[in-house]
C-alpha positions in Angstrom: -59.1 -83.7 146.7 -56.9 -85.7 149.0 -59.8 -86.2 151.4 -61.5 -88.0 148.7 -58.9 -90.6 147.8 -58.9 -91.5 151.2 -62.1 -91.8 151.9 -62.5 -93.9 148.6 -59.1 -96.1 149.3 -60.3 -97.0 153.2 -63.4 -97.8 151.7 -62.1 -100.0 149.2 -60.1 -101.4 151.7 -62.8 -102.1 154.3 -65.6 -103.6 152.0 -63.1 -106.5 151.0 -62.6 -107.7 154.6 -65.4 -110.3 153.8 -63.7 -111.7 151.2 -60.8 -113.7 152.2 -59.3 -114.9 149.5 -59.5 -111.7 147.7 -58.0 -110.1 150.7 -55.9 -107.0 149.2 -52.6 -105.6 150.4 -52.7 -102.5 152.2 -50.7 -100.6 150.0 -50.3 -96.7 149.6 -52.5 -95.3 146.9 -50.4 -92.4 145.0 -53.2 -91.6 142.5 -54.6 -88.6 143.3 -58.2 -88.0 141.7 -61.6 -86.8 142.8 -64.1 -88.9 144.0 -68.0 -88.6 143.9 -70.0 -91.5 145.7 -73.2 -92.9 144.4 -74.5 -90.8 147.5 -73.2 -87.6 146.8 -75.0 -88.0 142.8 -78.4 -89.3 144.3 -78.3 -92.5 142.6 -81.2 -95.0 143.2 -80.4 -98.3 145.2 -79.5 -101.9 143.2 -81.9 -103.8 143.0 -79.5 -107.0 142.6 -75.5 -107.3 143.0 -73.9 -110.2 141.6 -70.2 -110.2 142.9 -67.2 -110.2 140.7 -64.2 -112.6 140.6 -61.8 -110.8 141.5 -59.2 -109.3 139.8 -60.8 -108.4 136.8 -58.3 -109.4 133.9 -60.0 -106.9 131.6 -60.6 -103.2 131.8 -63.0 -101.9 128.8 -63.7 -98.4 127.4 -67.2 -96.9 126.7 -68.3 -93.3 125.9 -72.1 -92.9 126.8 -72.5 -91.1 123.5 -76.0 -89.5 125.2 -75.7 -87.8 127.1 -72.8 -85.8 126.0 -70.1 -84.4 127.6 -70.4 -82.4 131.1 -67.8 -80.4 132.3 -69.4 -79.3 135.6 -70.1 -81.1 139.1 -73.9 -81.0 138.7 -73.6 -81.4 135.1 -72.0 -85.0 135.9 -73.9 -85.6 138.6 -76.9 -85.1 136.2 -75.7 -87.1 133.7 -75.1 -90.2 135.8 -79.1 -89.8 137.0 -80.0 -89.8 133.3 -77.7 -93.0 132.6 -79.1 -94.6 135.7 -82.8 -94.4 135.0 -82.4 -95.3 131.3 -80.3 -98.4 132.4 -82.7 -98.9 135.4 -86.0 -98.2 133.7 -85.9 -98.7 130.3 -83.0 -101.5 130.2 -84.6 -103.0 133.3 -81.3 -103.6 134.6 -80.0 -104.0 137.8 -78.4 -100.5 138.0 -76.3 -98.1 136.0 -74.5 -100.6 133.7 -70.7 -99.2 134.2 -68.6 -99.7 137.1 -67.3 -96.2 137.1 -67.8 -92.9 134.8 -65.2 -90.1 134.2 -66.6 -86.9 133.3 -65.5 -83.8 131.8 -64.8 -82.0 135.4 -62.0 -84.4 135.9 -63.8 -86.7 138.8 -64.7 -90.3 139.2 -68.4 -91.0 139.6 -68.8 -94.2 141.1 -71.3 -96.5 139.1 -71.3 -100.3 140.3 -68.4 -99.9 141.8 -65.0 -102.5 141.9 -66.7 -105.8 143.7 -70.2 -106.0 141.3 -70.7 -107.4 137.8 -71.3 -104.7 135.3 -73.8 -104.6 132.2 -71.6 -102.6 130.1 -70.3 -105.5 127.6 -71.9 -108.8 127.3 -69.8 -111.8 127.4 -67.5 -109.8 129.2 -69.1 -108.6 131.8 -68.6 -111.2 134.7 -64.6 -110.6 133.8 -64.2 -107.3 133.7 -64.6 -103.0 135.0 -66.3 -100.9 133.0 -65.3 -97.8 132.4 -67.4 -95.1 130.4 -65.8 -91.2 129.3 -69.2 -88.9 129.8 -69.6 -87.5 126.5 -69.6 -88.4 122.6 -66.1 -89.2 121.7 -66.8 -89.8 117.5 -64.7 -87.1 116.4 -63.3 -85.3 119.5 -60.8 -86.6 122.1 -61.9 -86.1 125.5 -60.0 -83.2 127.4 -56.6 -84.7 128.6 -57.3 -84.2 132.6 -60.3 -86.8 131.8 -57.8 -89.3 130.3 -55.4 -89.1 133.0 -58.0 -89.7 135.3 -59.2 -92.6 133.5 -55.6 -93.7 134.0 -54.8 -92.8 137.7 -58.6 -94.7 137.9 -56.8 -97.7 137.0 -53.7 -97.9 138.1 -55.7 -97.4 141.6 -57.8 -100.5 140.6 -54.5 -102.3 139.8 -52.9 -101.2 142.9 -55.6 -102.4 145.5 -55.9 -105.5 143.4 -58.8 -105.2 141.8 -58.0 -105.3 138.2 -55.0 -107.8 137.6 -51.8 -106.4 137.4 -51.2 -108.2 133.6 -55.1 -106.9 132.5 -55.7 -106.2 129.1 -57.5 -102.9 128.1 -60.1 -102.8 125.0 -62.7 -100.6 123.5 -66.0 -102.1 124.2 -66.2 -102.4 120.3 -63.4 -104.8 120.2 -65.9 -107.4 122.6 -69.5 -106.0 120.6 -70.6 -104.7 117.2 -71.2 -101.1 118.3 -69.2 -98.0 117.4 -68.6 -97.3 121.1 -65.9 -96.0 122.8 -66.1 -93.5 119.3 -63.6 -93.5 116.7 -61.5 -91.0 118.7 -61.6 -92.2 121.9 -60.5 -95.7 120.6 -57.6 -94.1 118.6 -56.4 -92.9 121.9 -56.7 -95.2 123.7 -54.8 -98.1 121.5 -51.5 -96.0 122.3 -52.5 -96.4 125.8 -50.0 -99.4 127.7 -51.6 -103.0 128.3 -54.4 -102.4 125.1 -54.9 -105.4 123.5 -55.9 -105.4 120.1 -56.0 -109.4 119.6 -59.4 -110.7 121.1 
């Protein structure tokens, strides 16, 4: 588990380099979290990457609804194929829409990624990581190791200097009309520090 966050910090660390004045203190990363590269679930290549302005000053919610929750490795790993093809193929977007997913198993699935503009929450996208809970979160609140690594997620993208360090956190239903992040999720969430509920 450590190996990951190291691998995932130097990488974070390394890809900035070009990028001088969003160049990112080396600081010690002290969230601990699994990490699954866009490798590792056999996602499909970009086929554009618009660069975001970095530090994000917002840092929105989602729950994919479908497909629902996964709570094993290949289970996740599945779930972010299925995400990226209907994003890719039927959306005819760019890529998976979120910037990073969190499933049931307690990992971080890397979508986008911190340095690309998402297609998660229009209007807010250029602005903004987004961050989507595998699984329908209506009625149910996710498992608490899924939260907390939601959490440690971005405090990591605070730390590095990714996501500004006064960001504001919403449910994507706060910035569109749609029920997403699910009634529970969002009720969780709006305890959570730096959620803003004045857009």
């Amino acid at each position: 588990m450590l190996l990951w966050t190291i691998a995932f910090v130097l990488g974070m660390l390394v890809t900035t380099h070009s990028h001088p004045r969003n160049q990112l203190k080396k600081q010690s990363v002290s969230n601990n979290f699994e990490f699954v590269s866009r490798q590792e679930w056999e996602a499909r290549p970009p086929t554009g990457i618009t660069e975001l302005n970095l530090p994000v000053p917002y840092v929105i919610i989602h729950h994919s609804y479908q497909p629902g929750a996964c709570y094993t490795r290949e289970d996740c790993k599945s779930a972010m194929r299925s995400m990226q093809n209907y994003h890719q193929l039927t959306q005819k977007w760019n890529d998976i829409g979120y910037n990073f997913a969190v499933g049931g198993d307690g990992a971080v699935y890397e979508g986008r990624g911190w340095k690309a503009v998402g297609a998660h929450a229009y209007g807010y996208n250029v602005m903004s990581i987004g961050i989507v809970l595998i699984g329908d979160w209506v009625s149910e609140v996710p498992p608490s190791h899924q939260l907390e690594t939601v959490k440690k997620l971005i405090a990591t993208g605070v730390e590095l200097g990714y996501i500004s360090a006064d960001y504001s956190l919403v449910g994507h239903r706060q910035v569109v009309s749609t029920e997403c992040p699910g009634q529970a999720l969002f009720q969780e969430i709006s305890s959570w520090d730096r959620f803003r509920y004045d857009l």
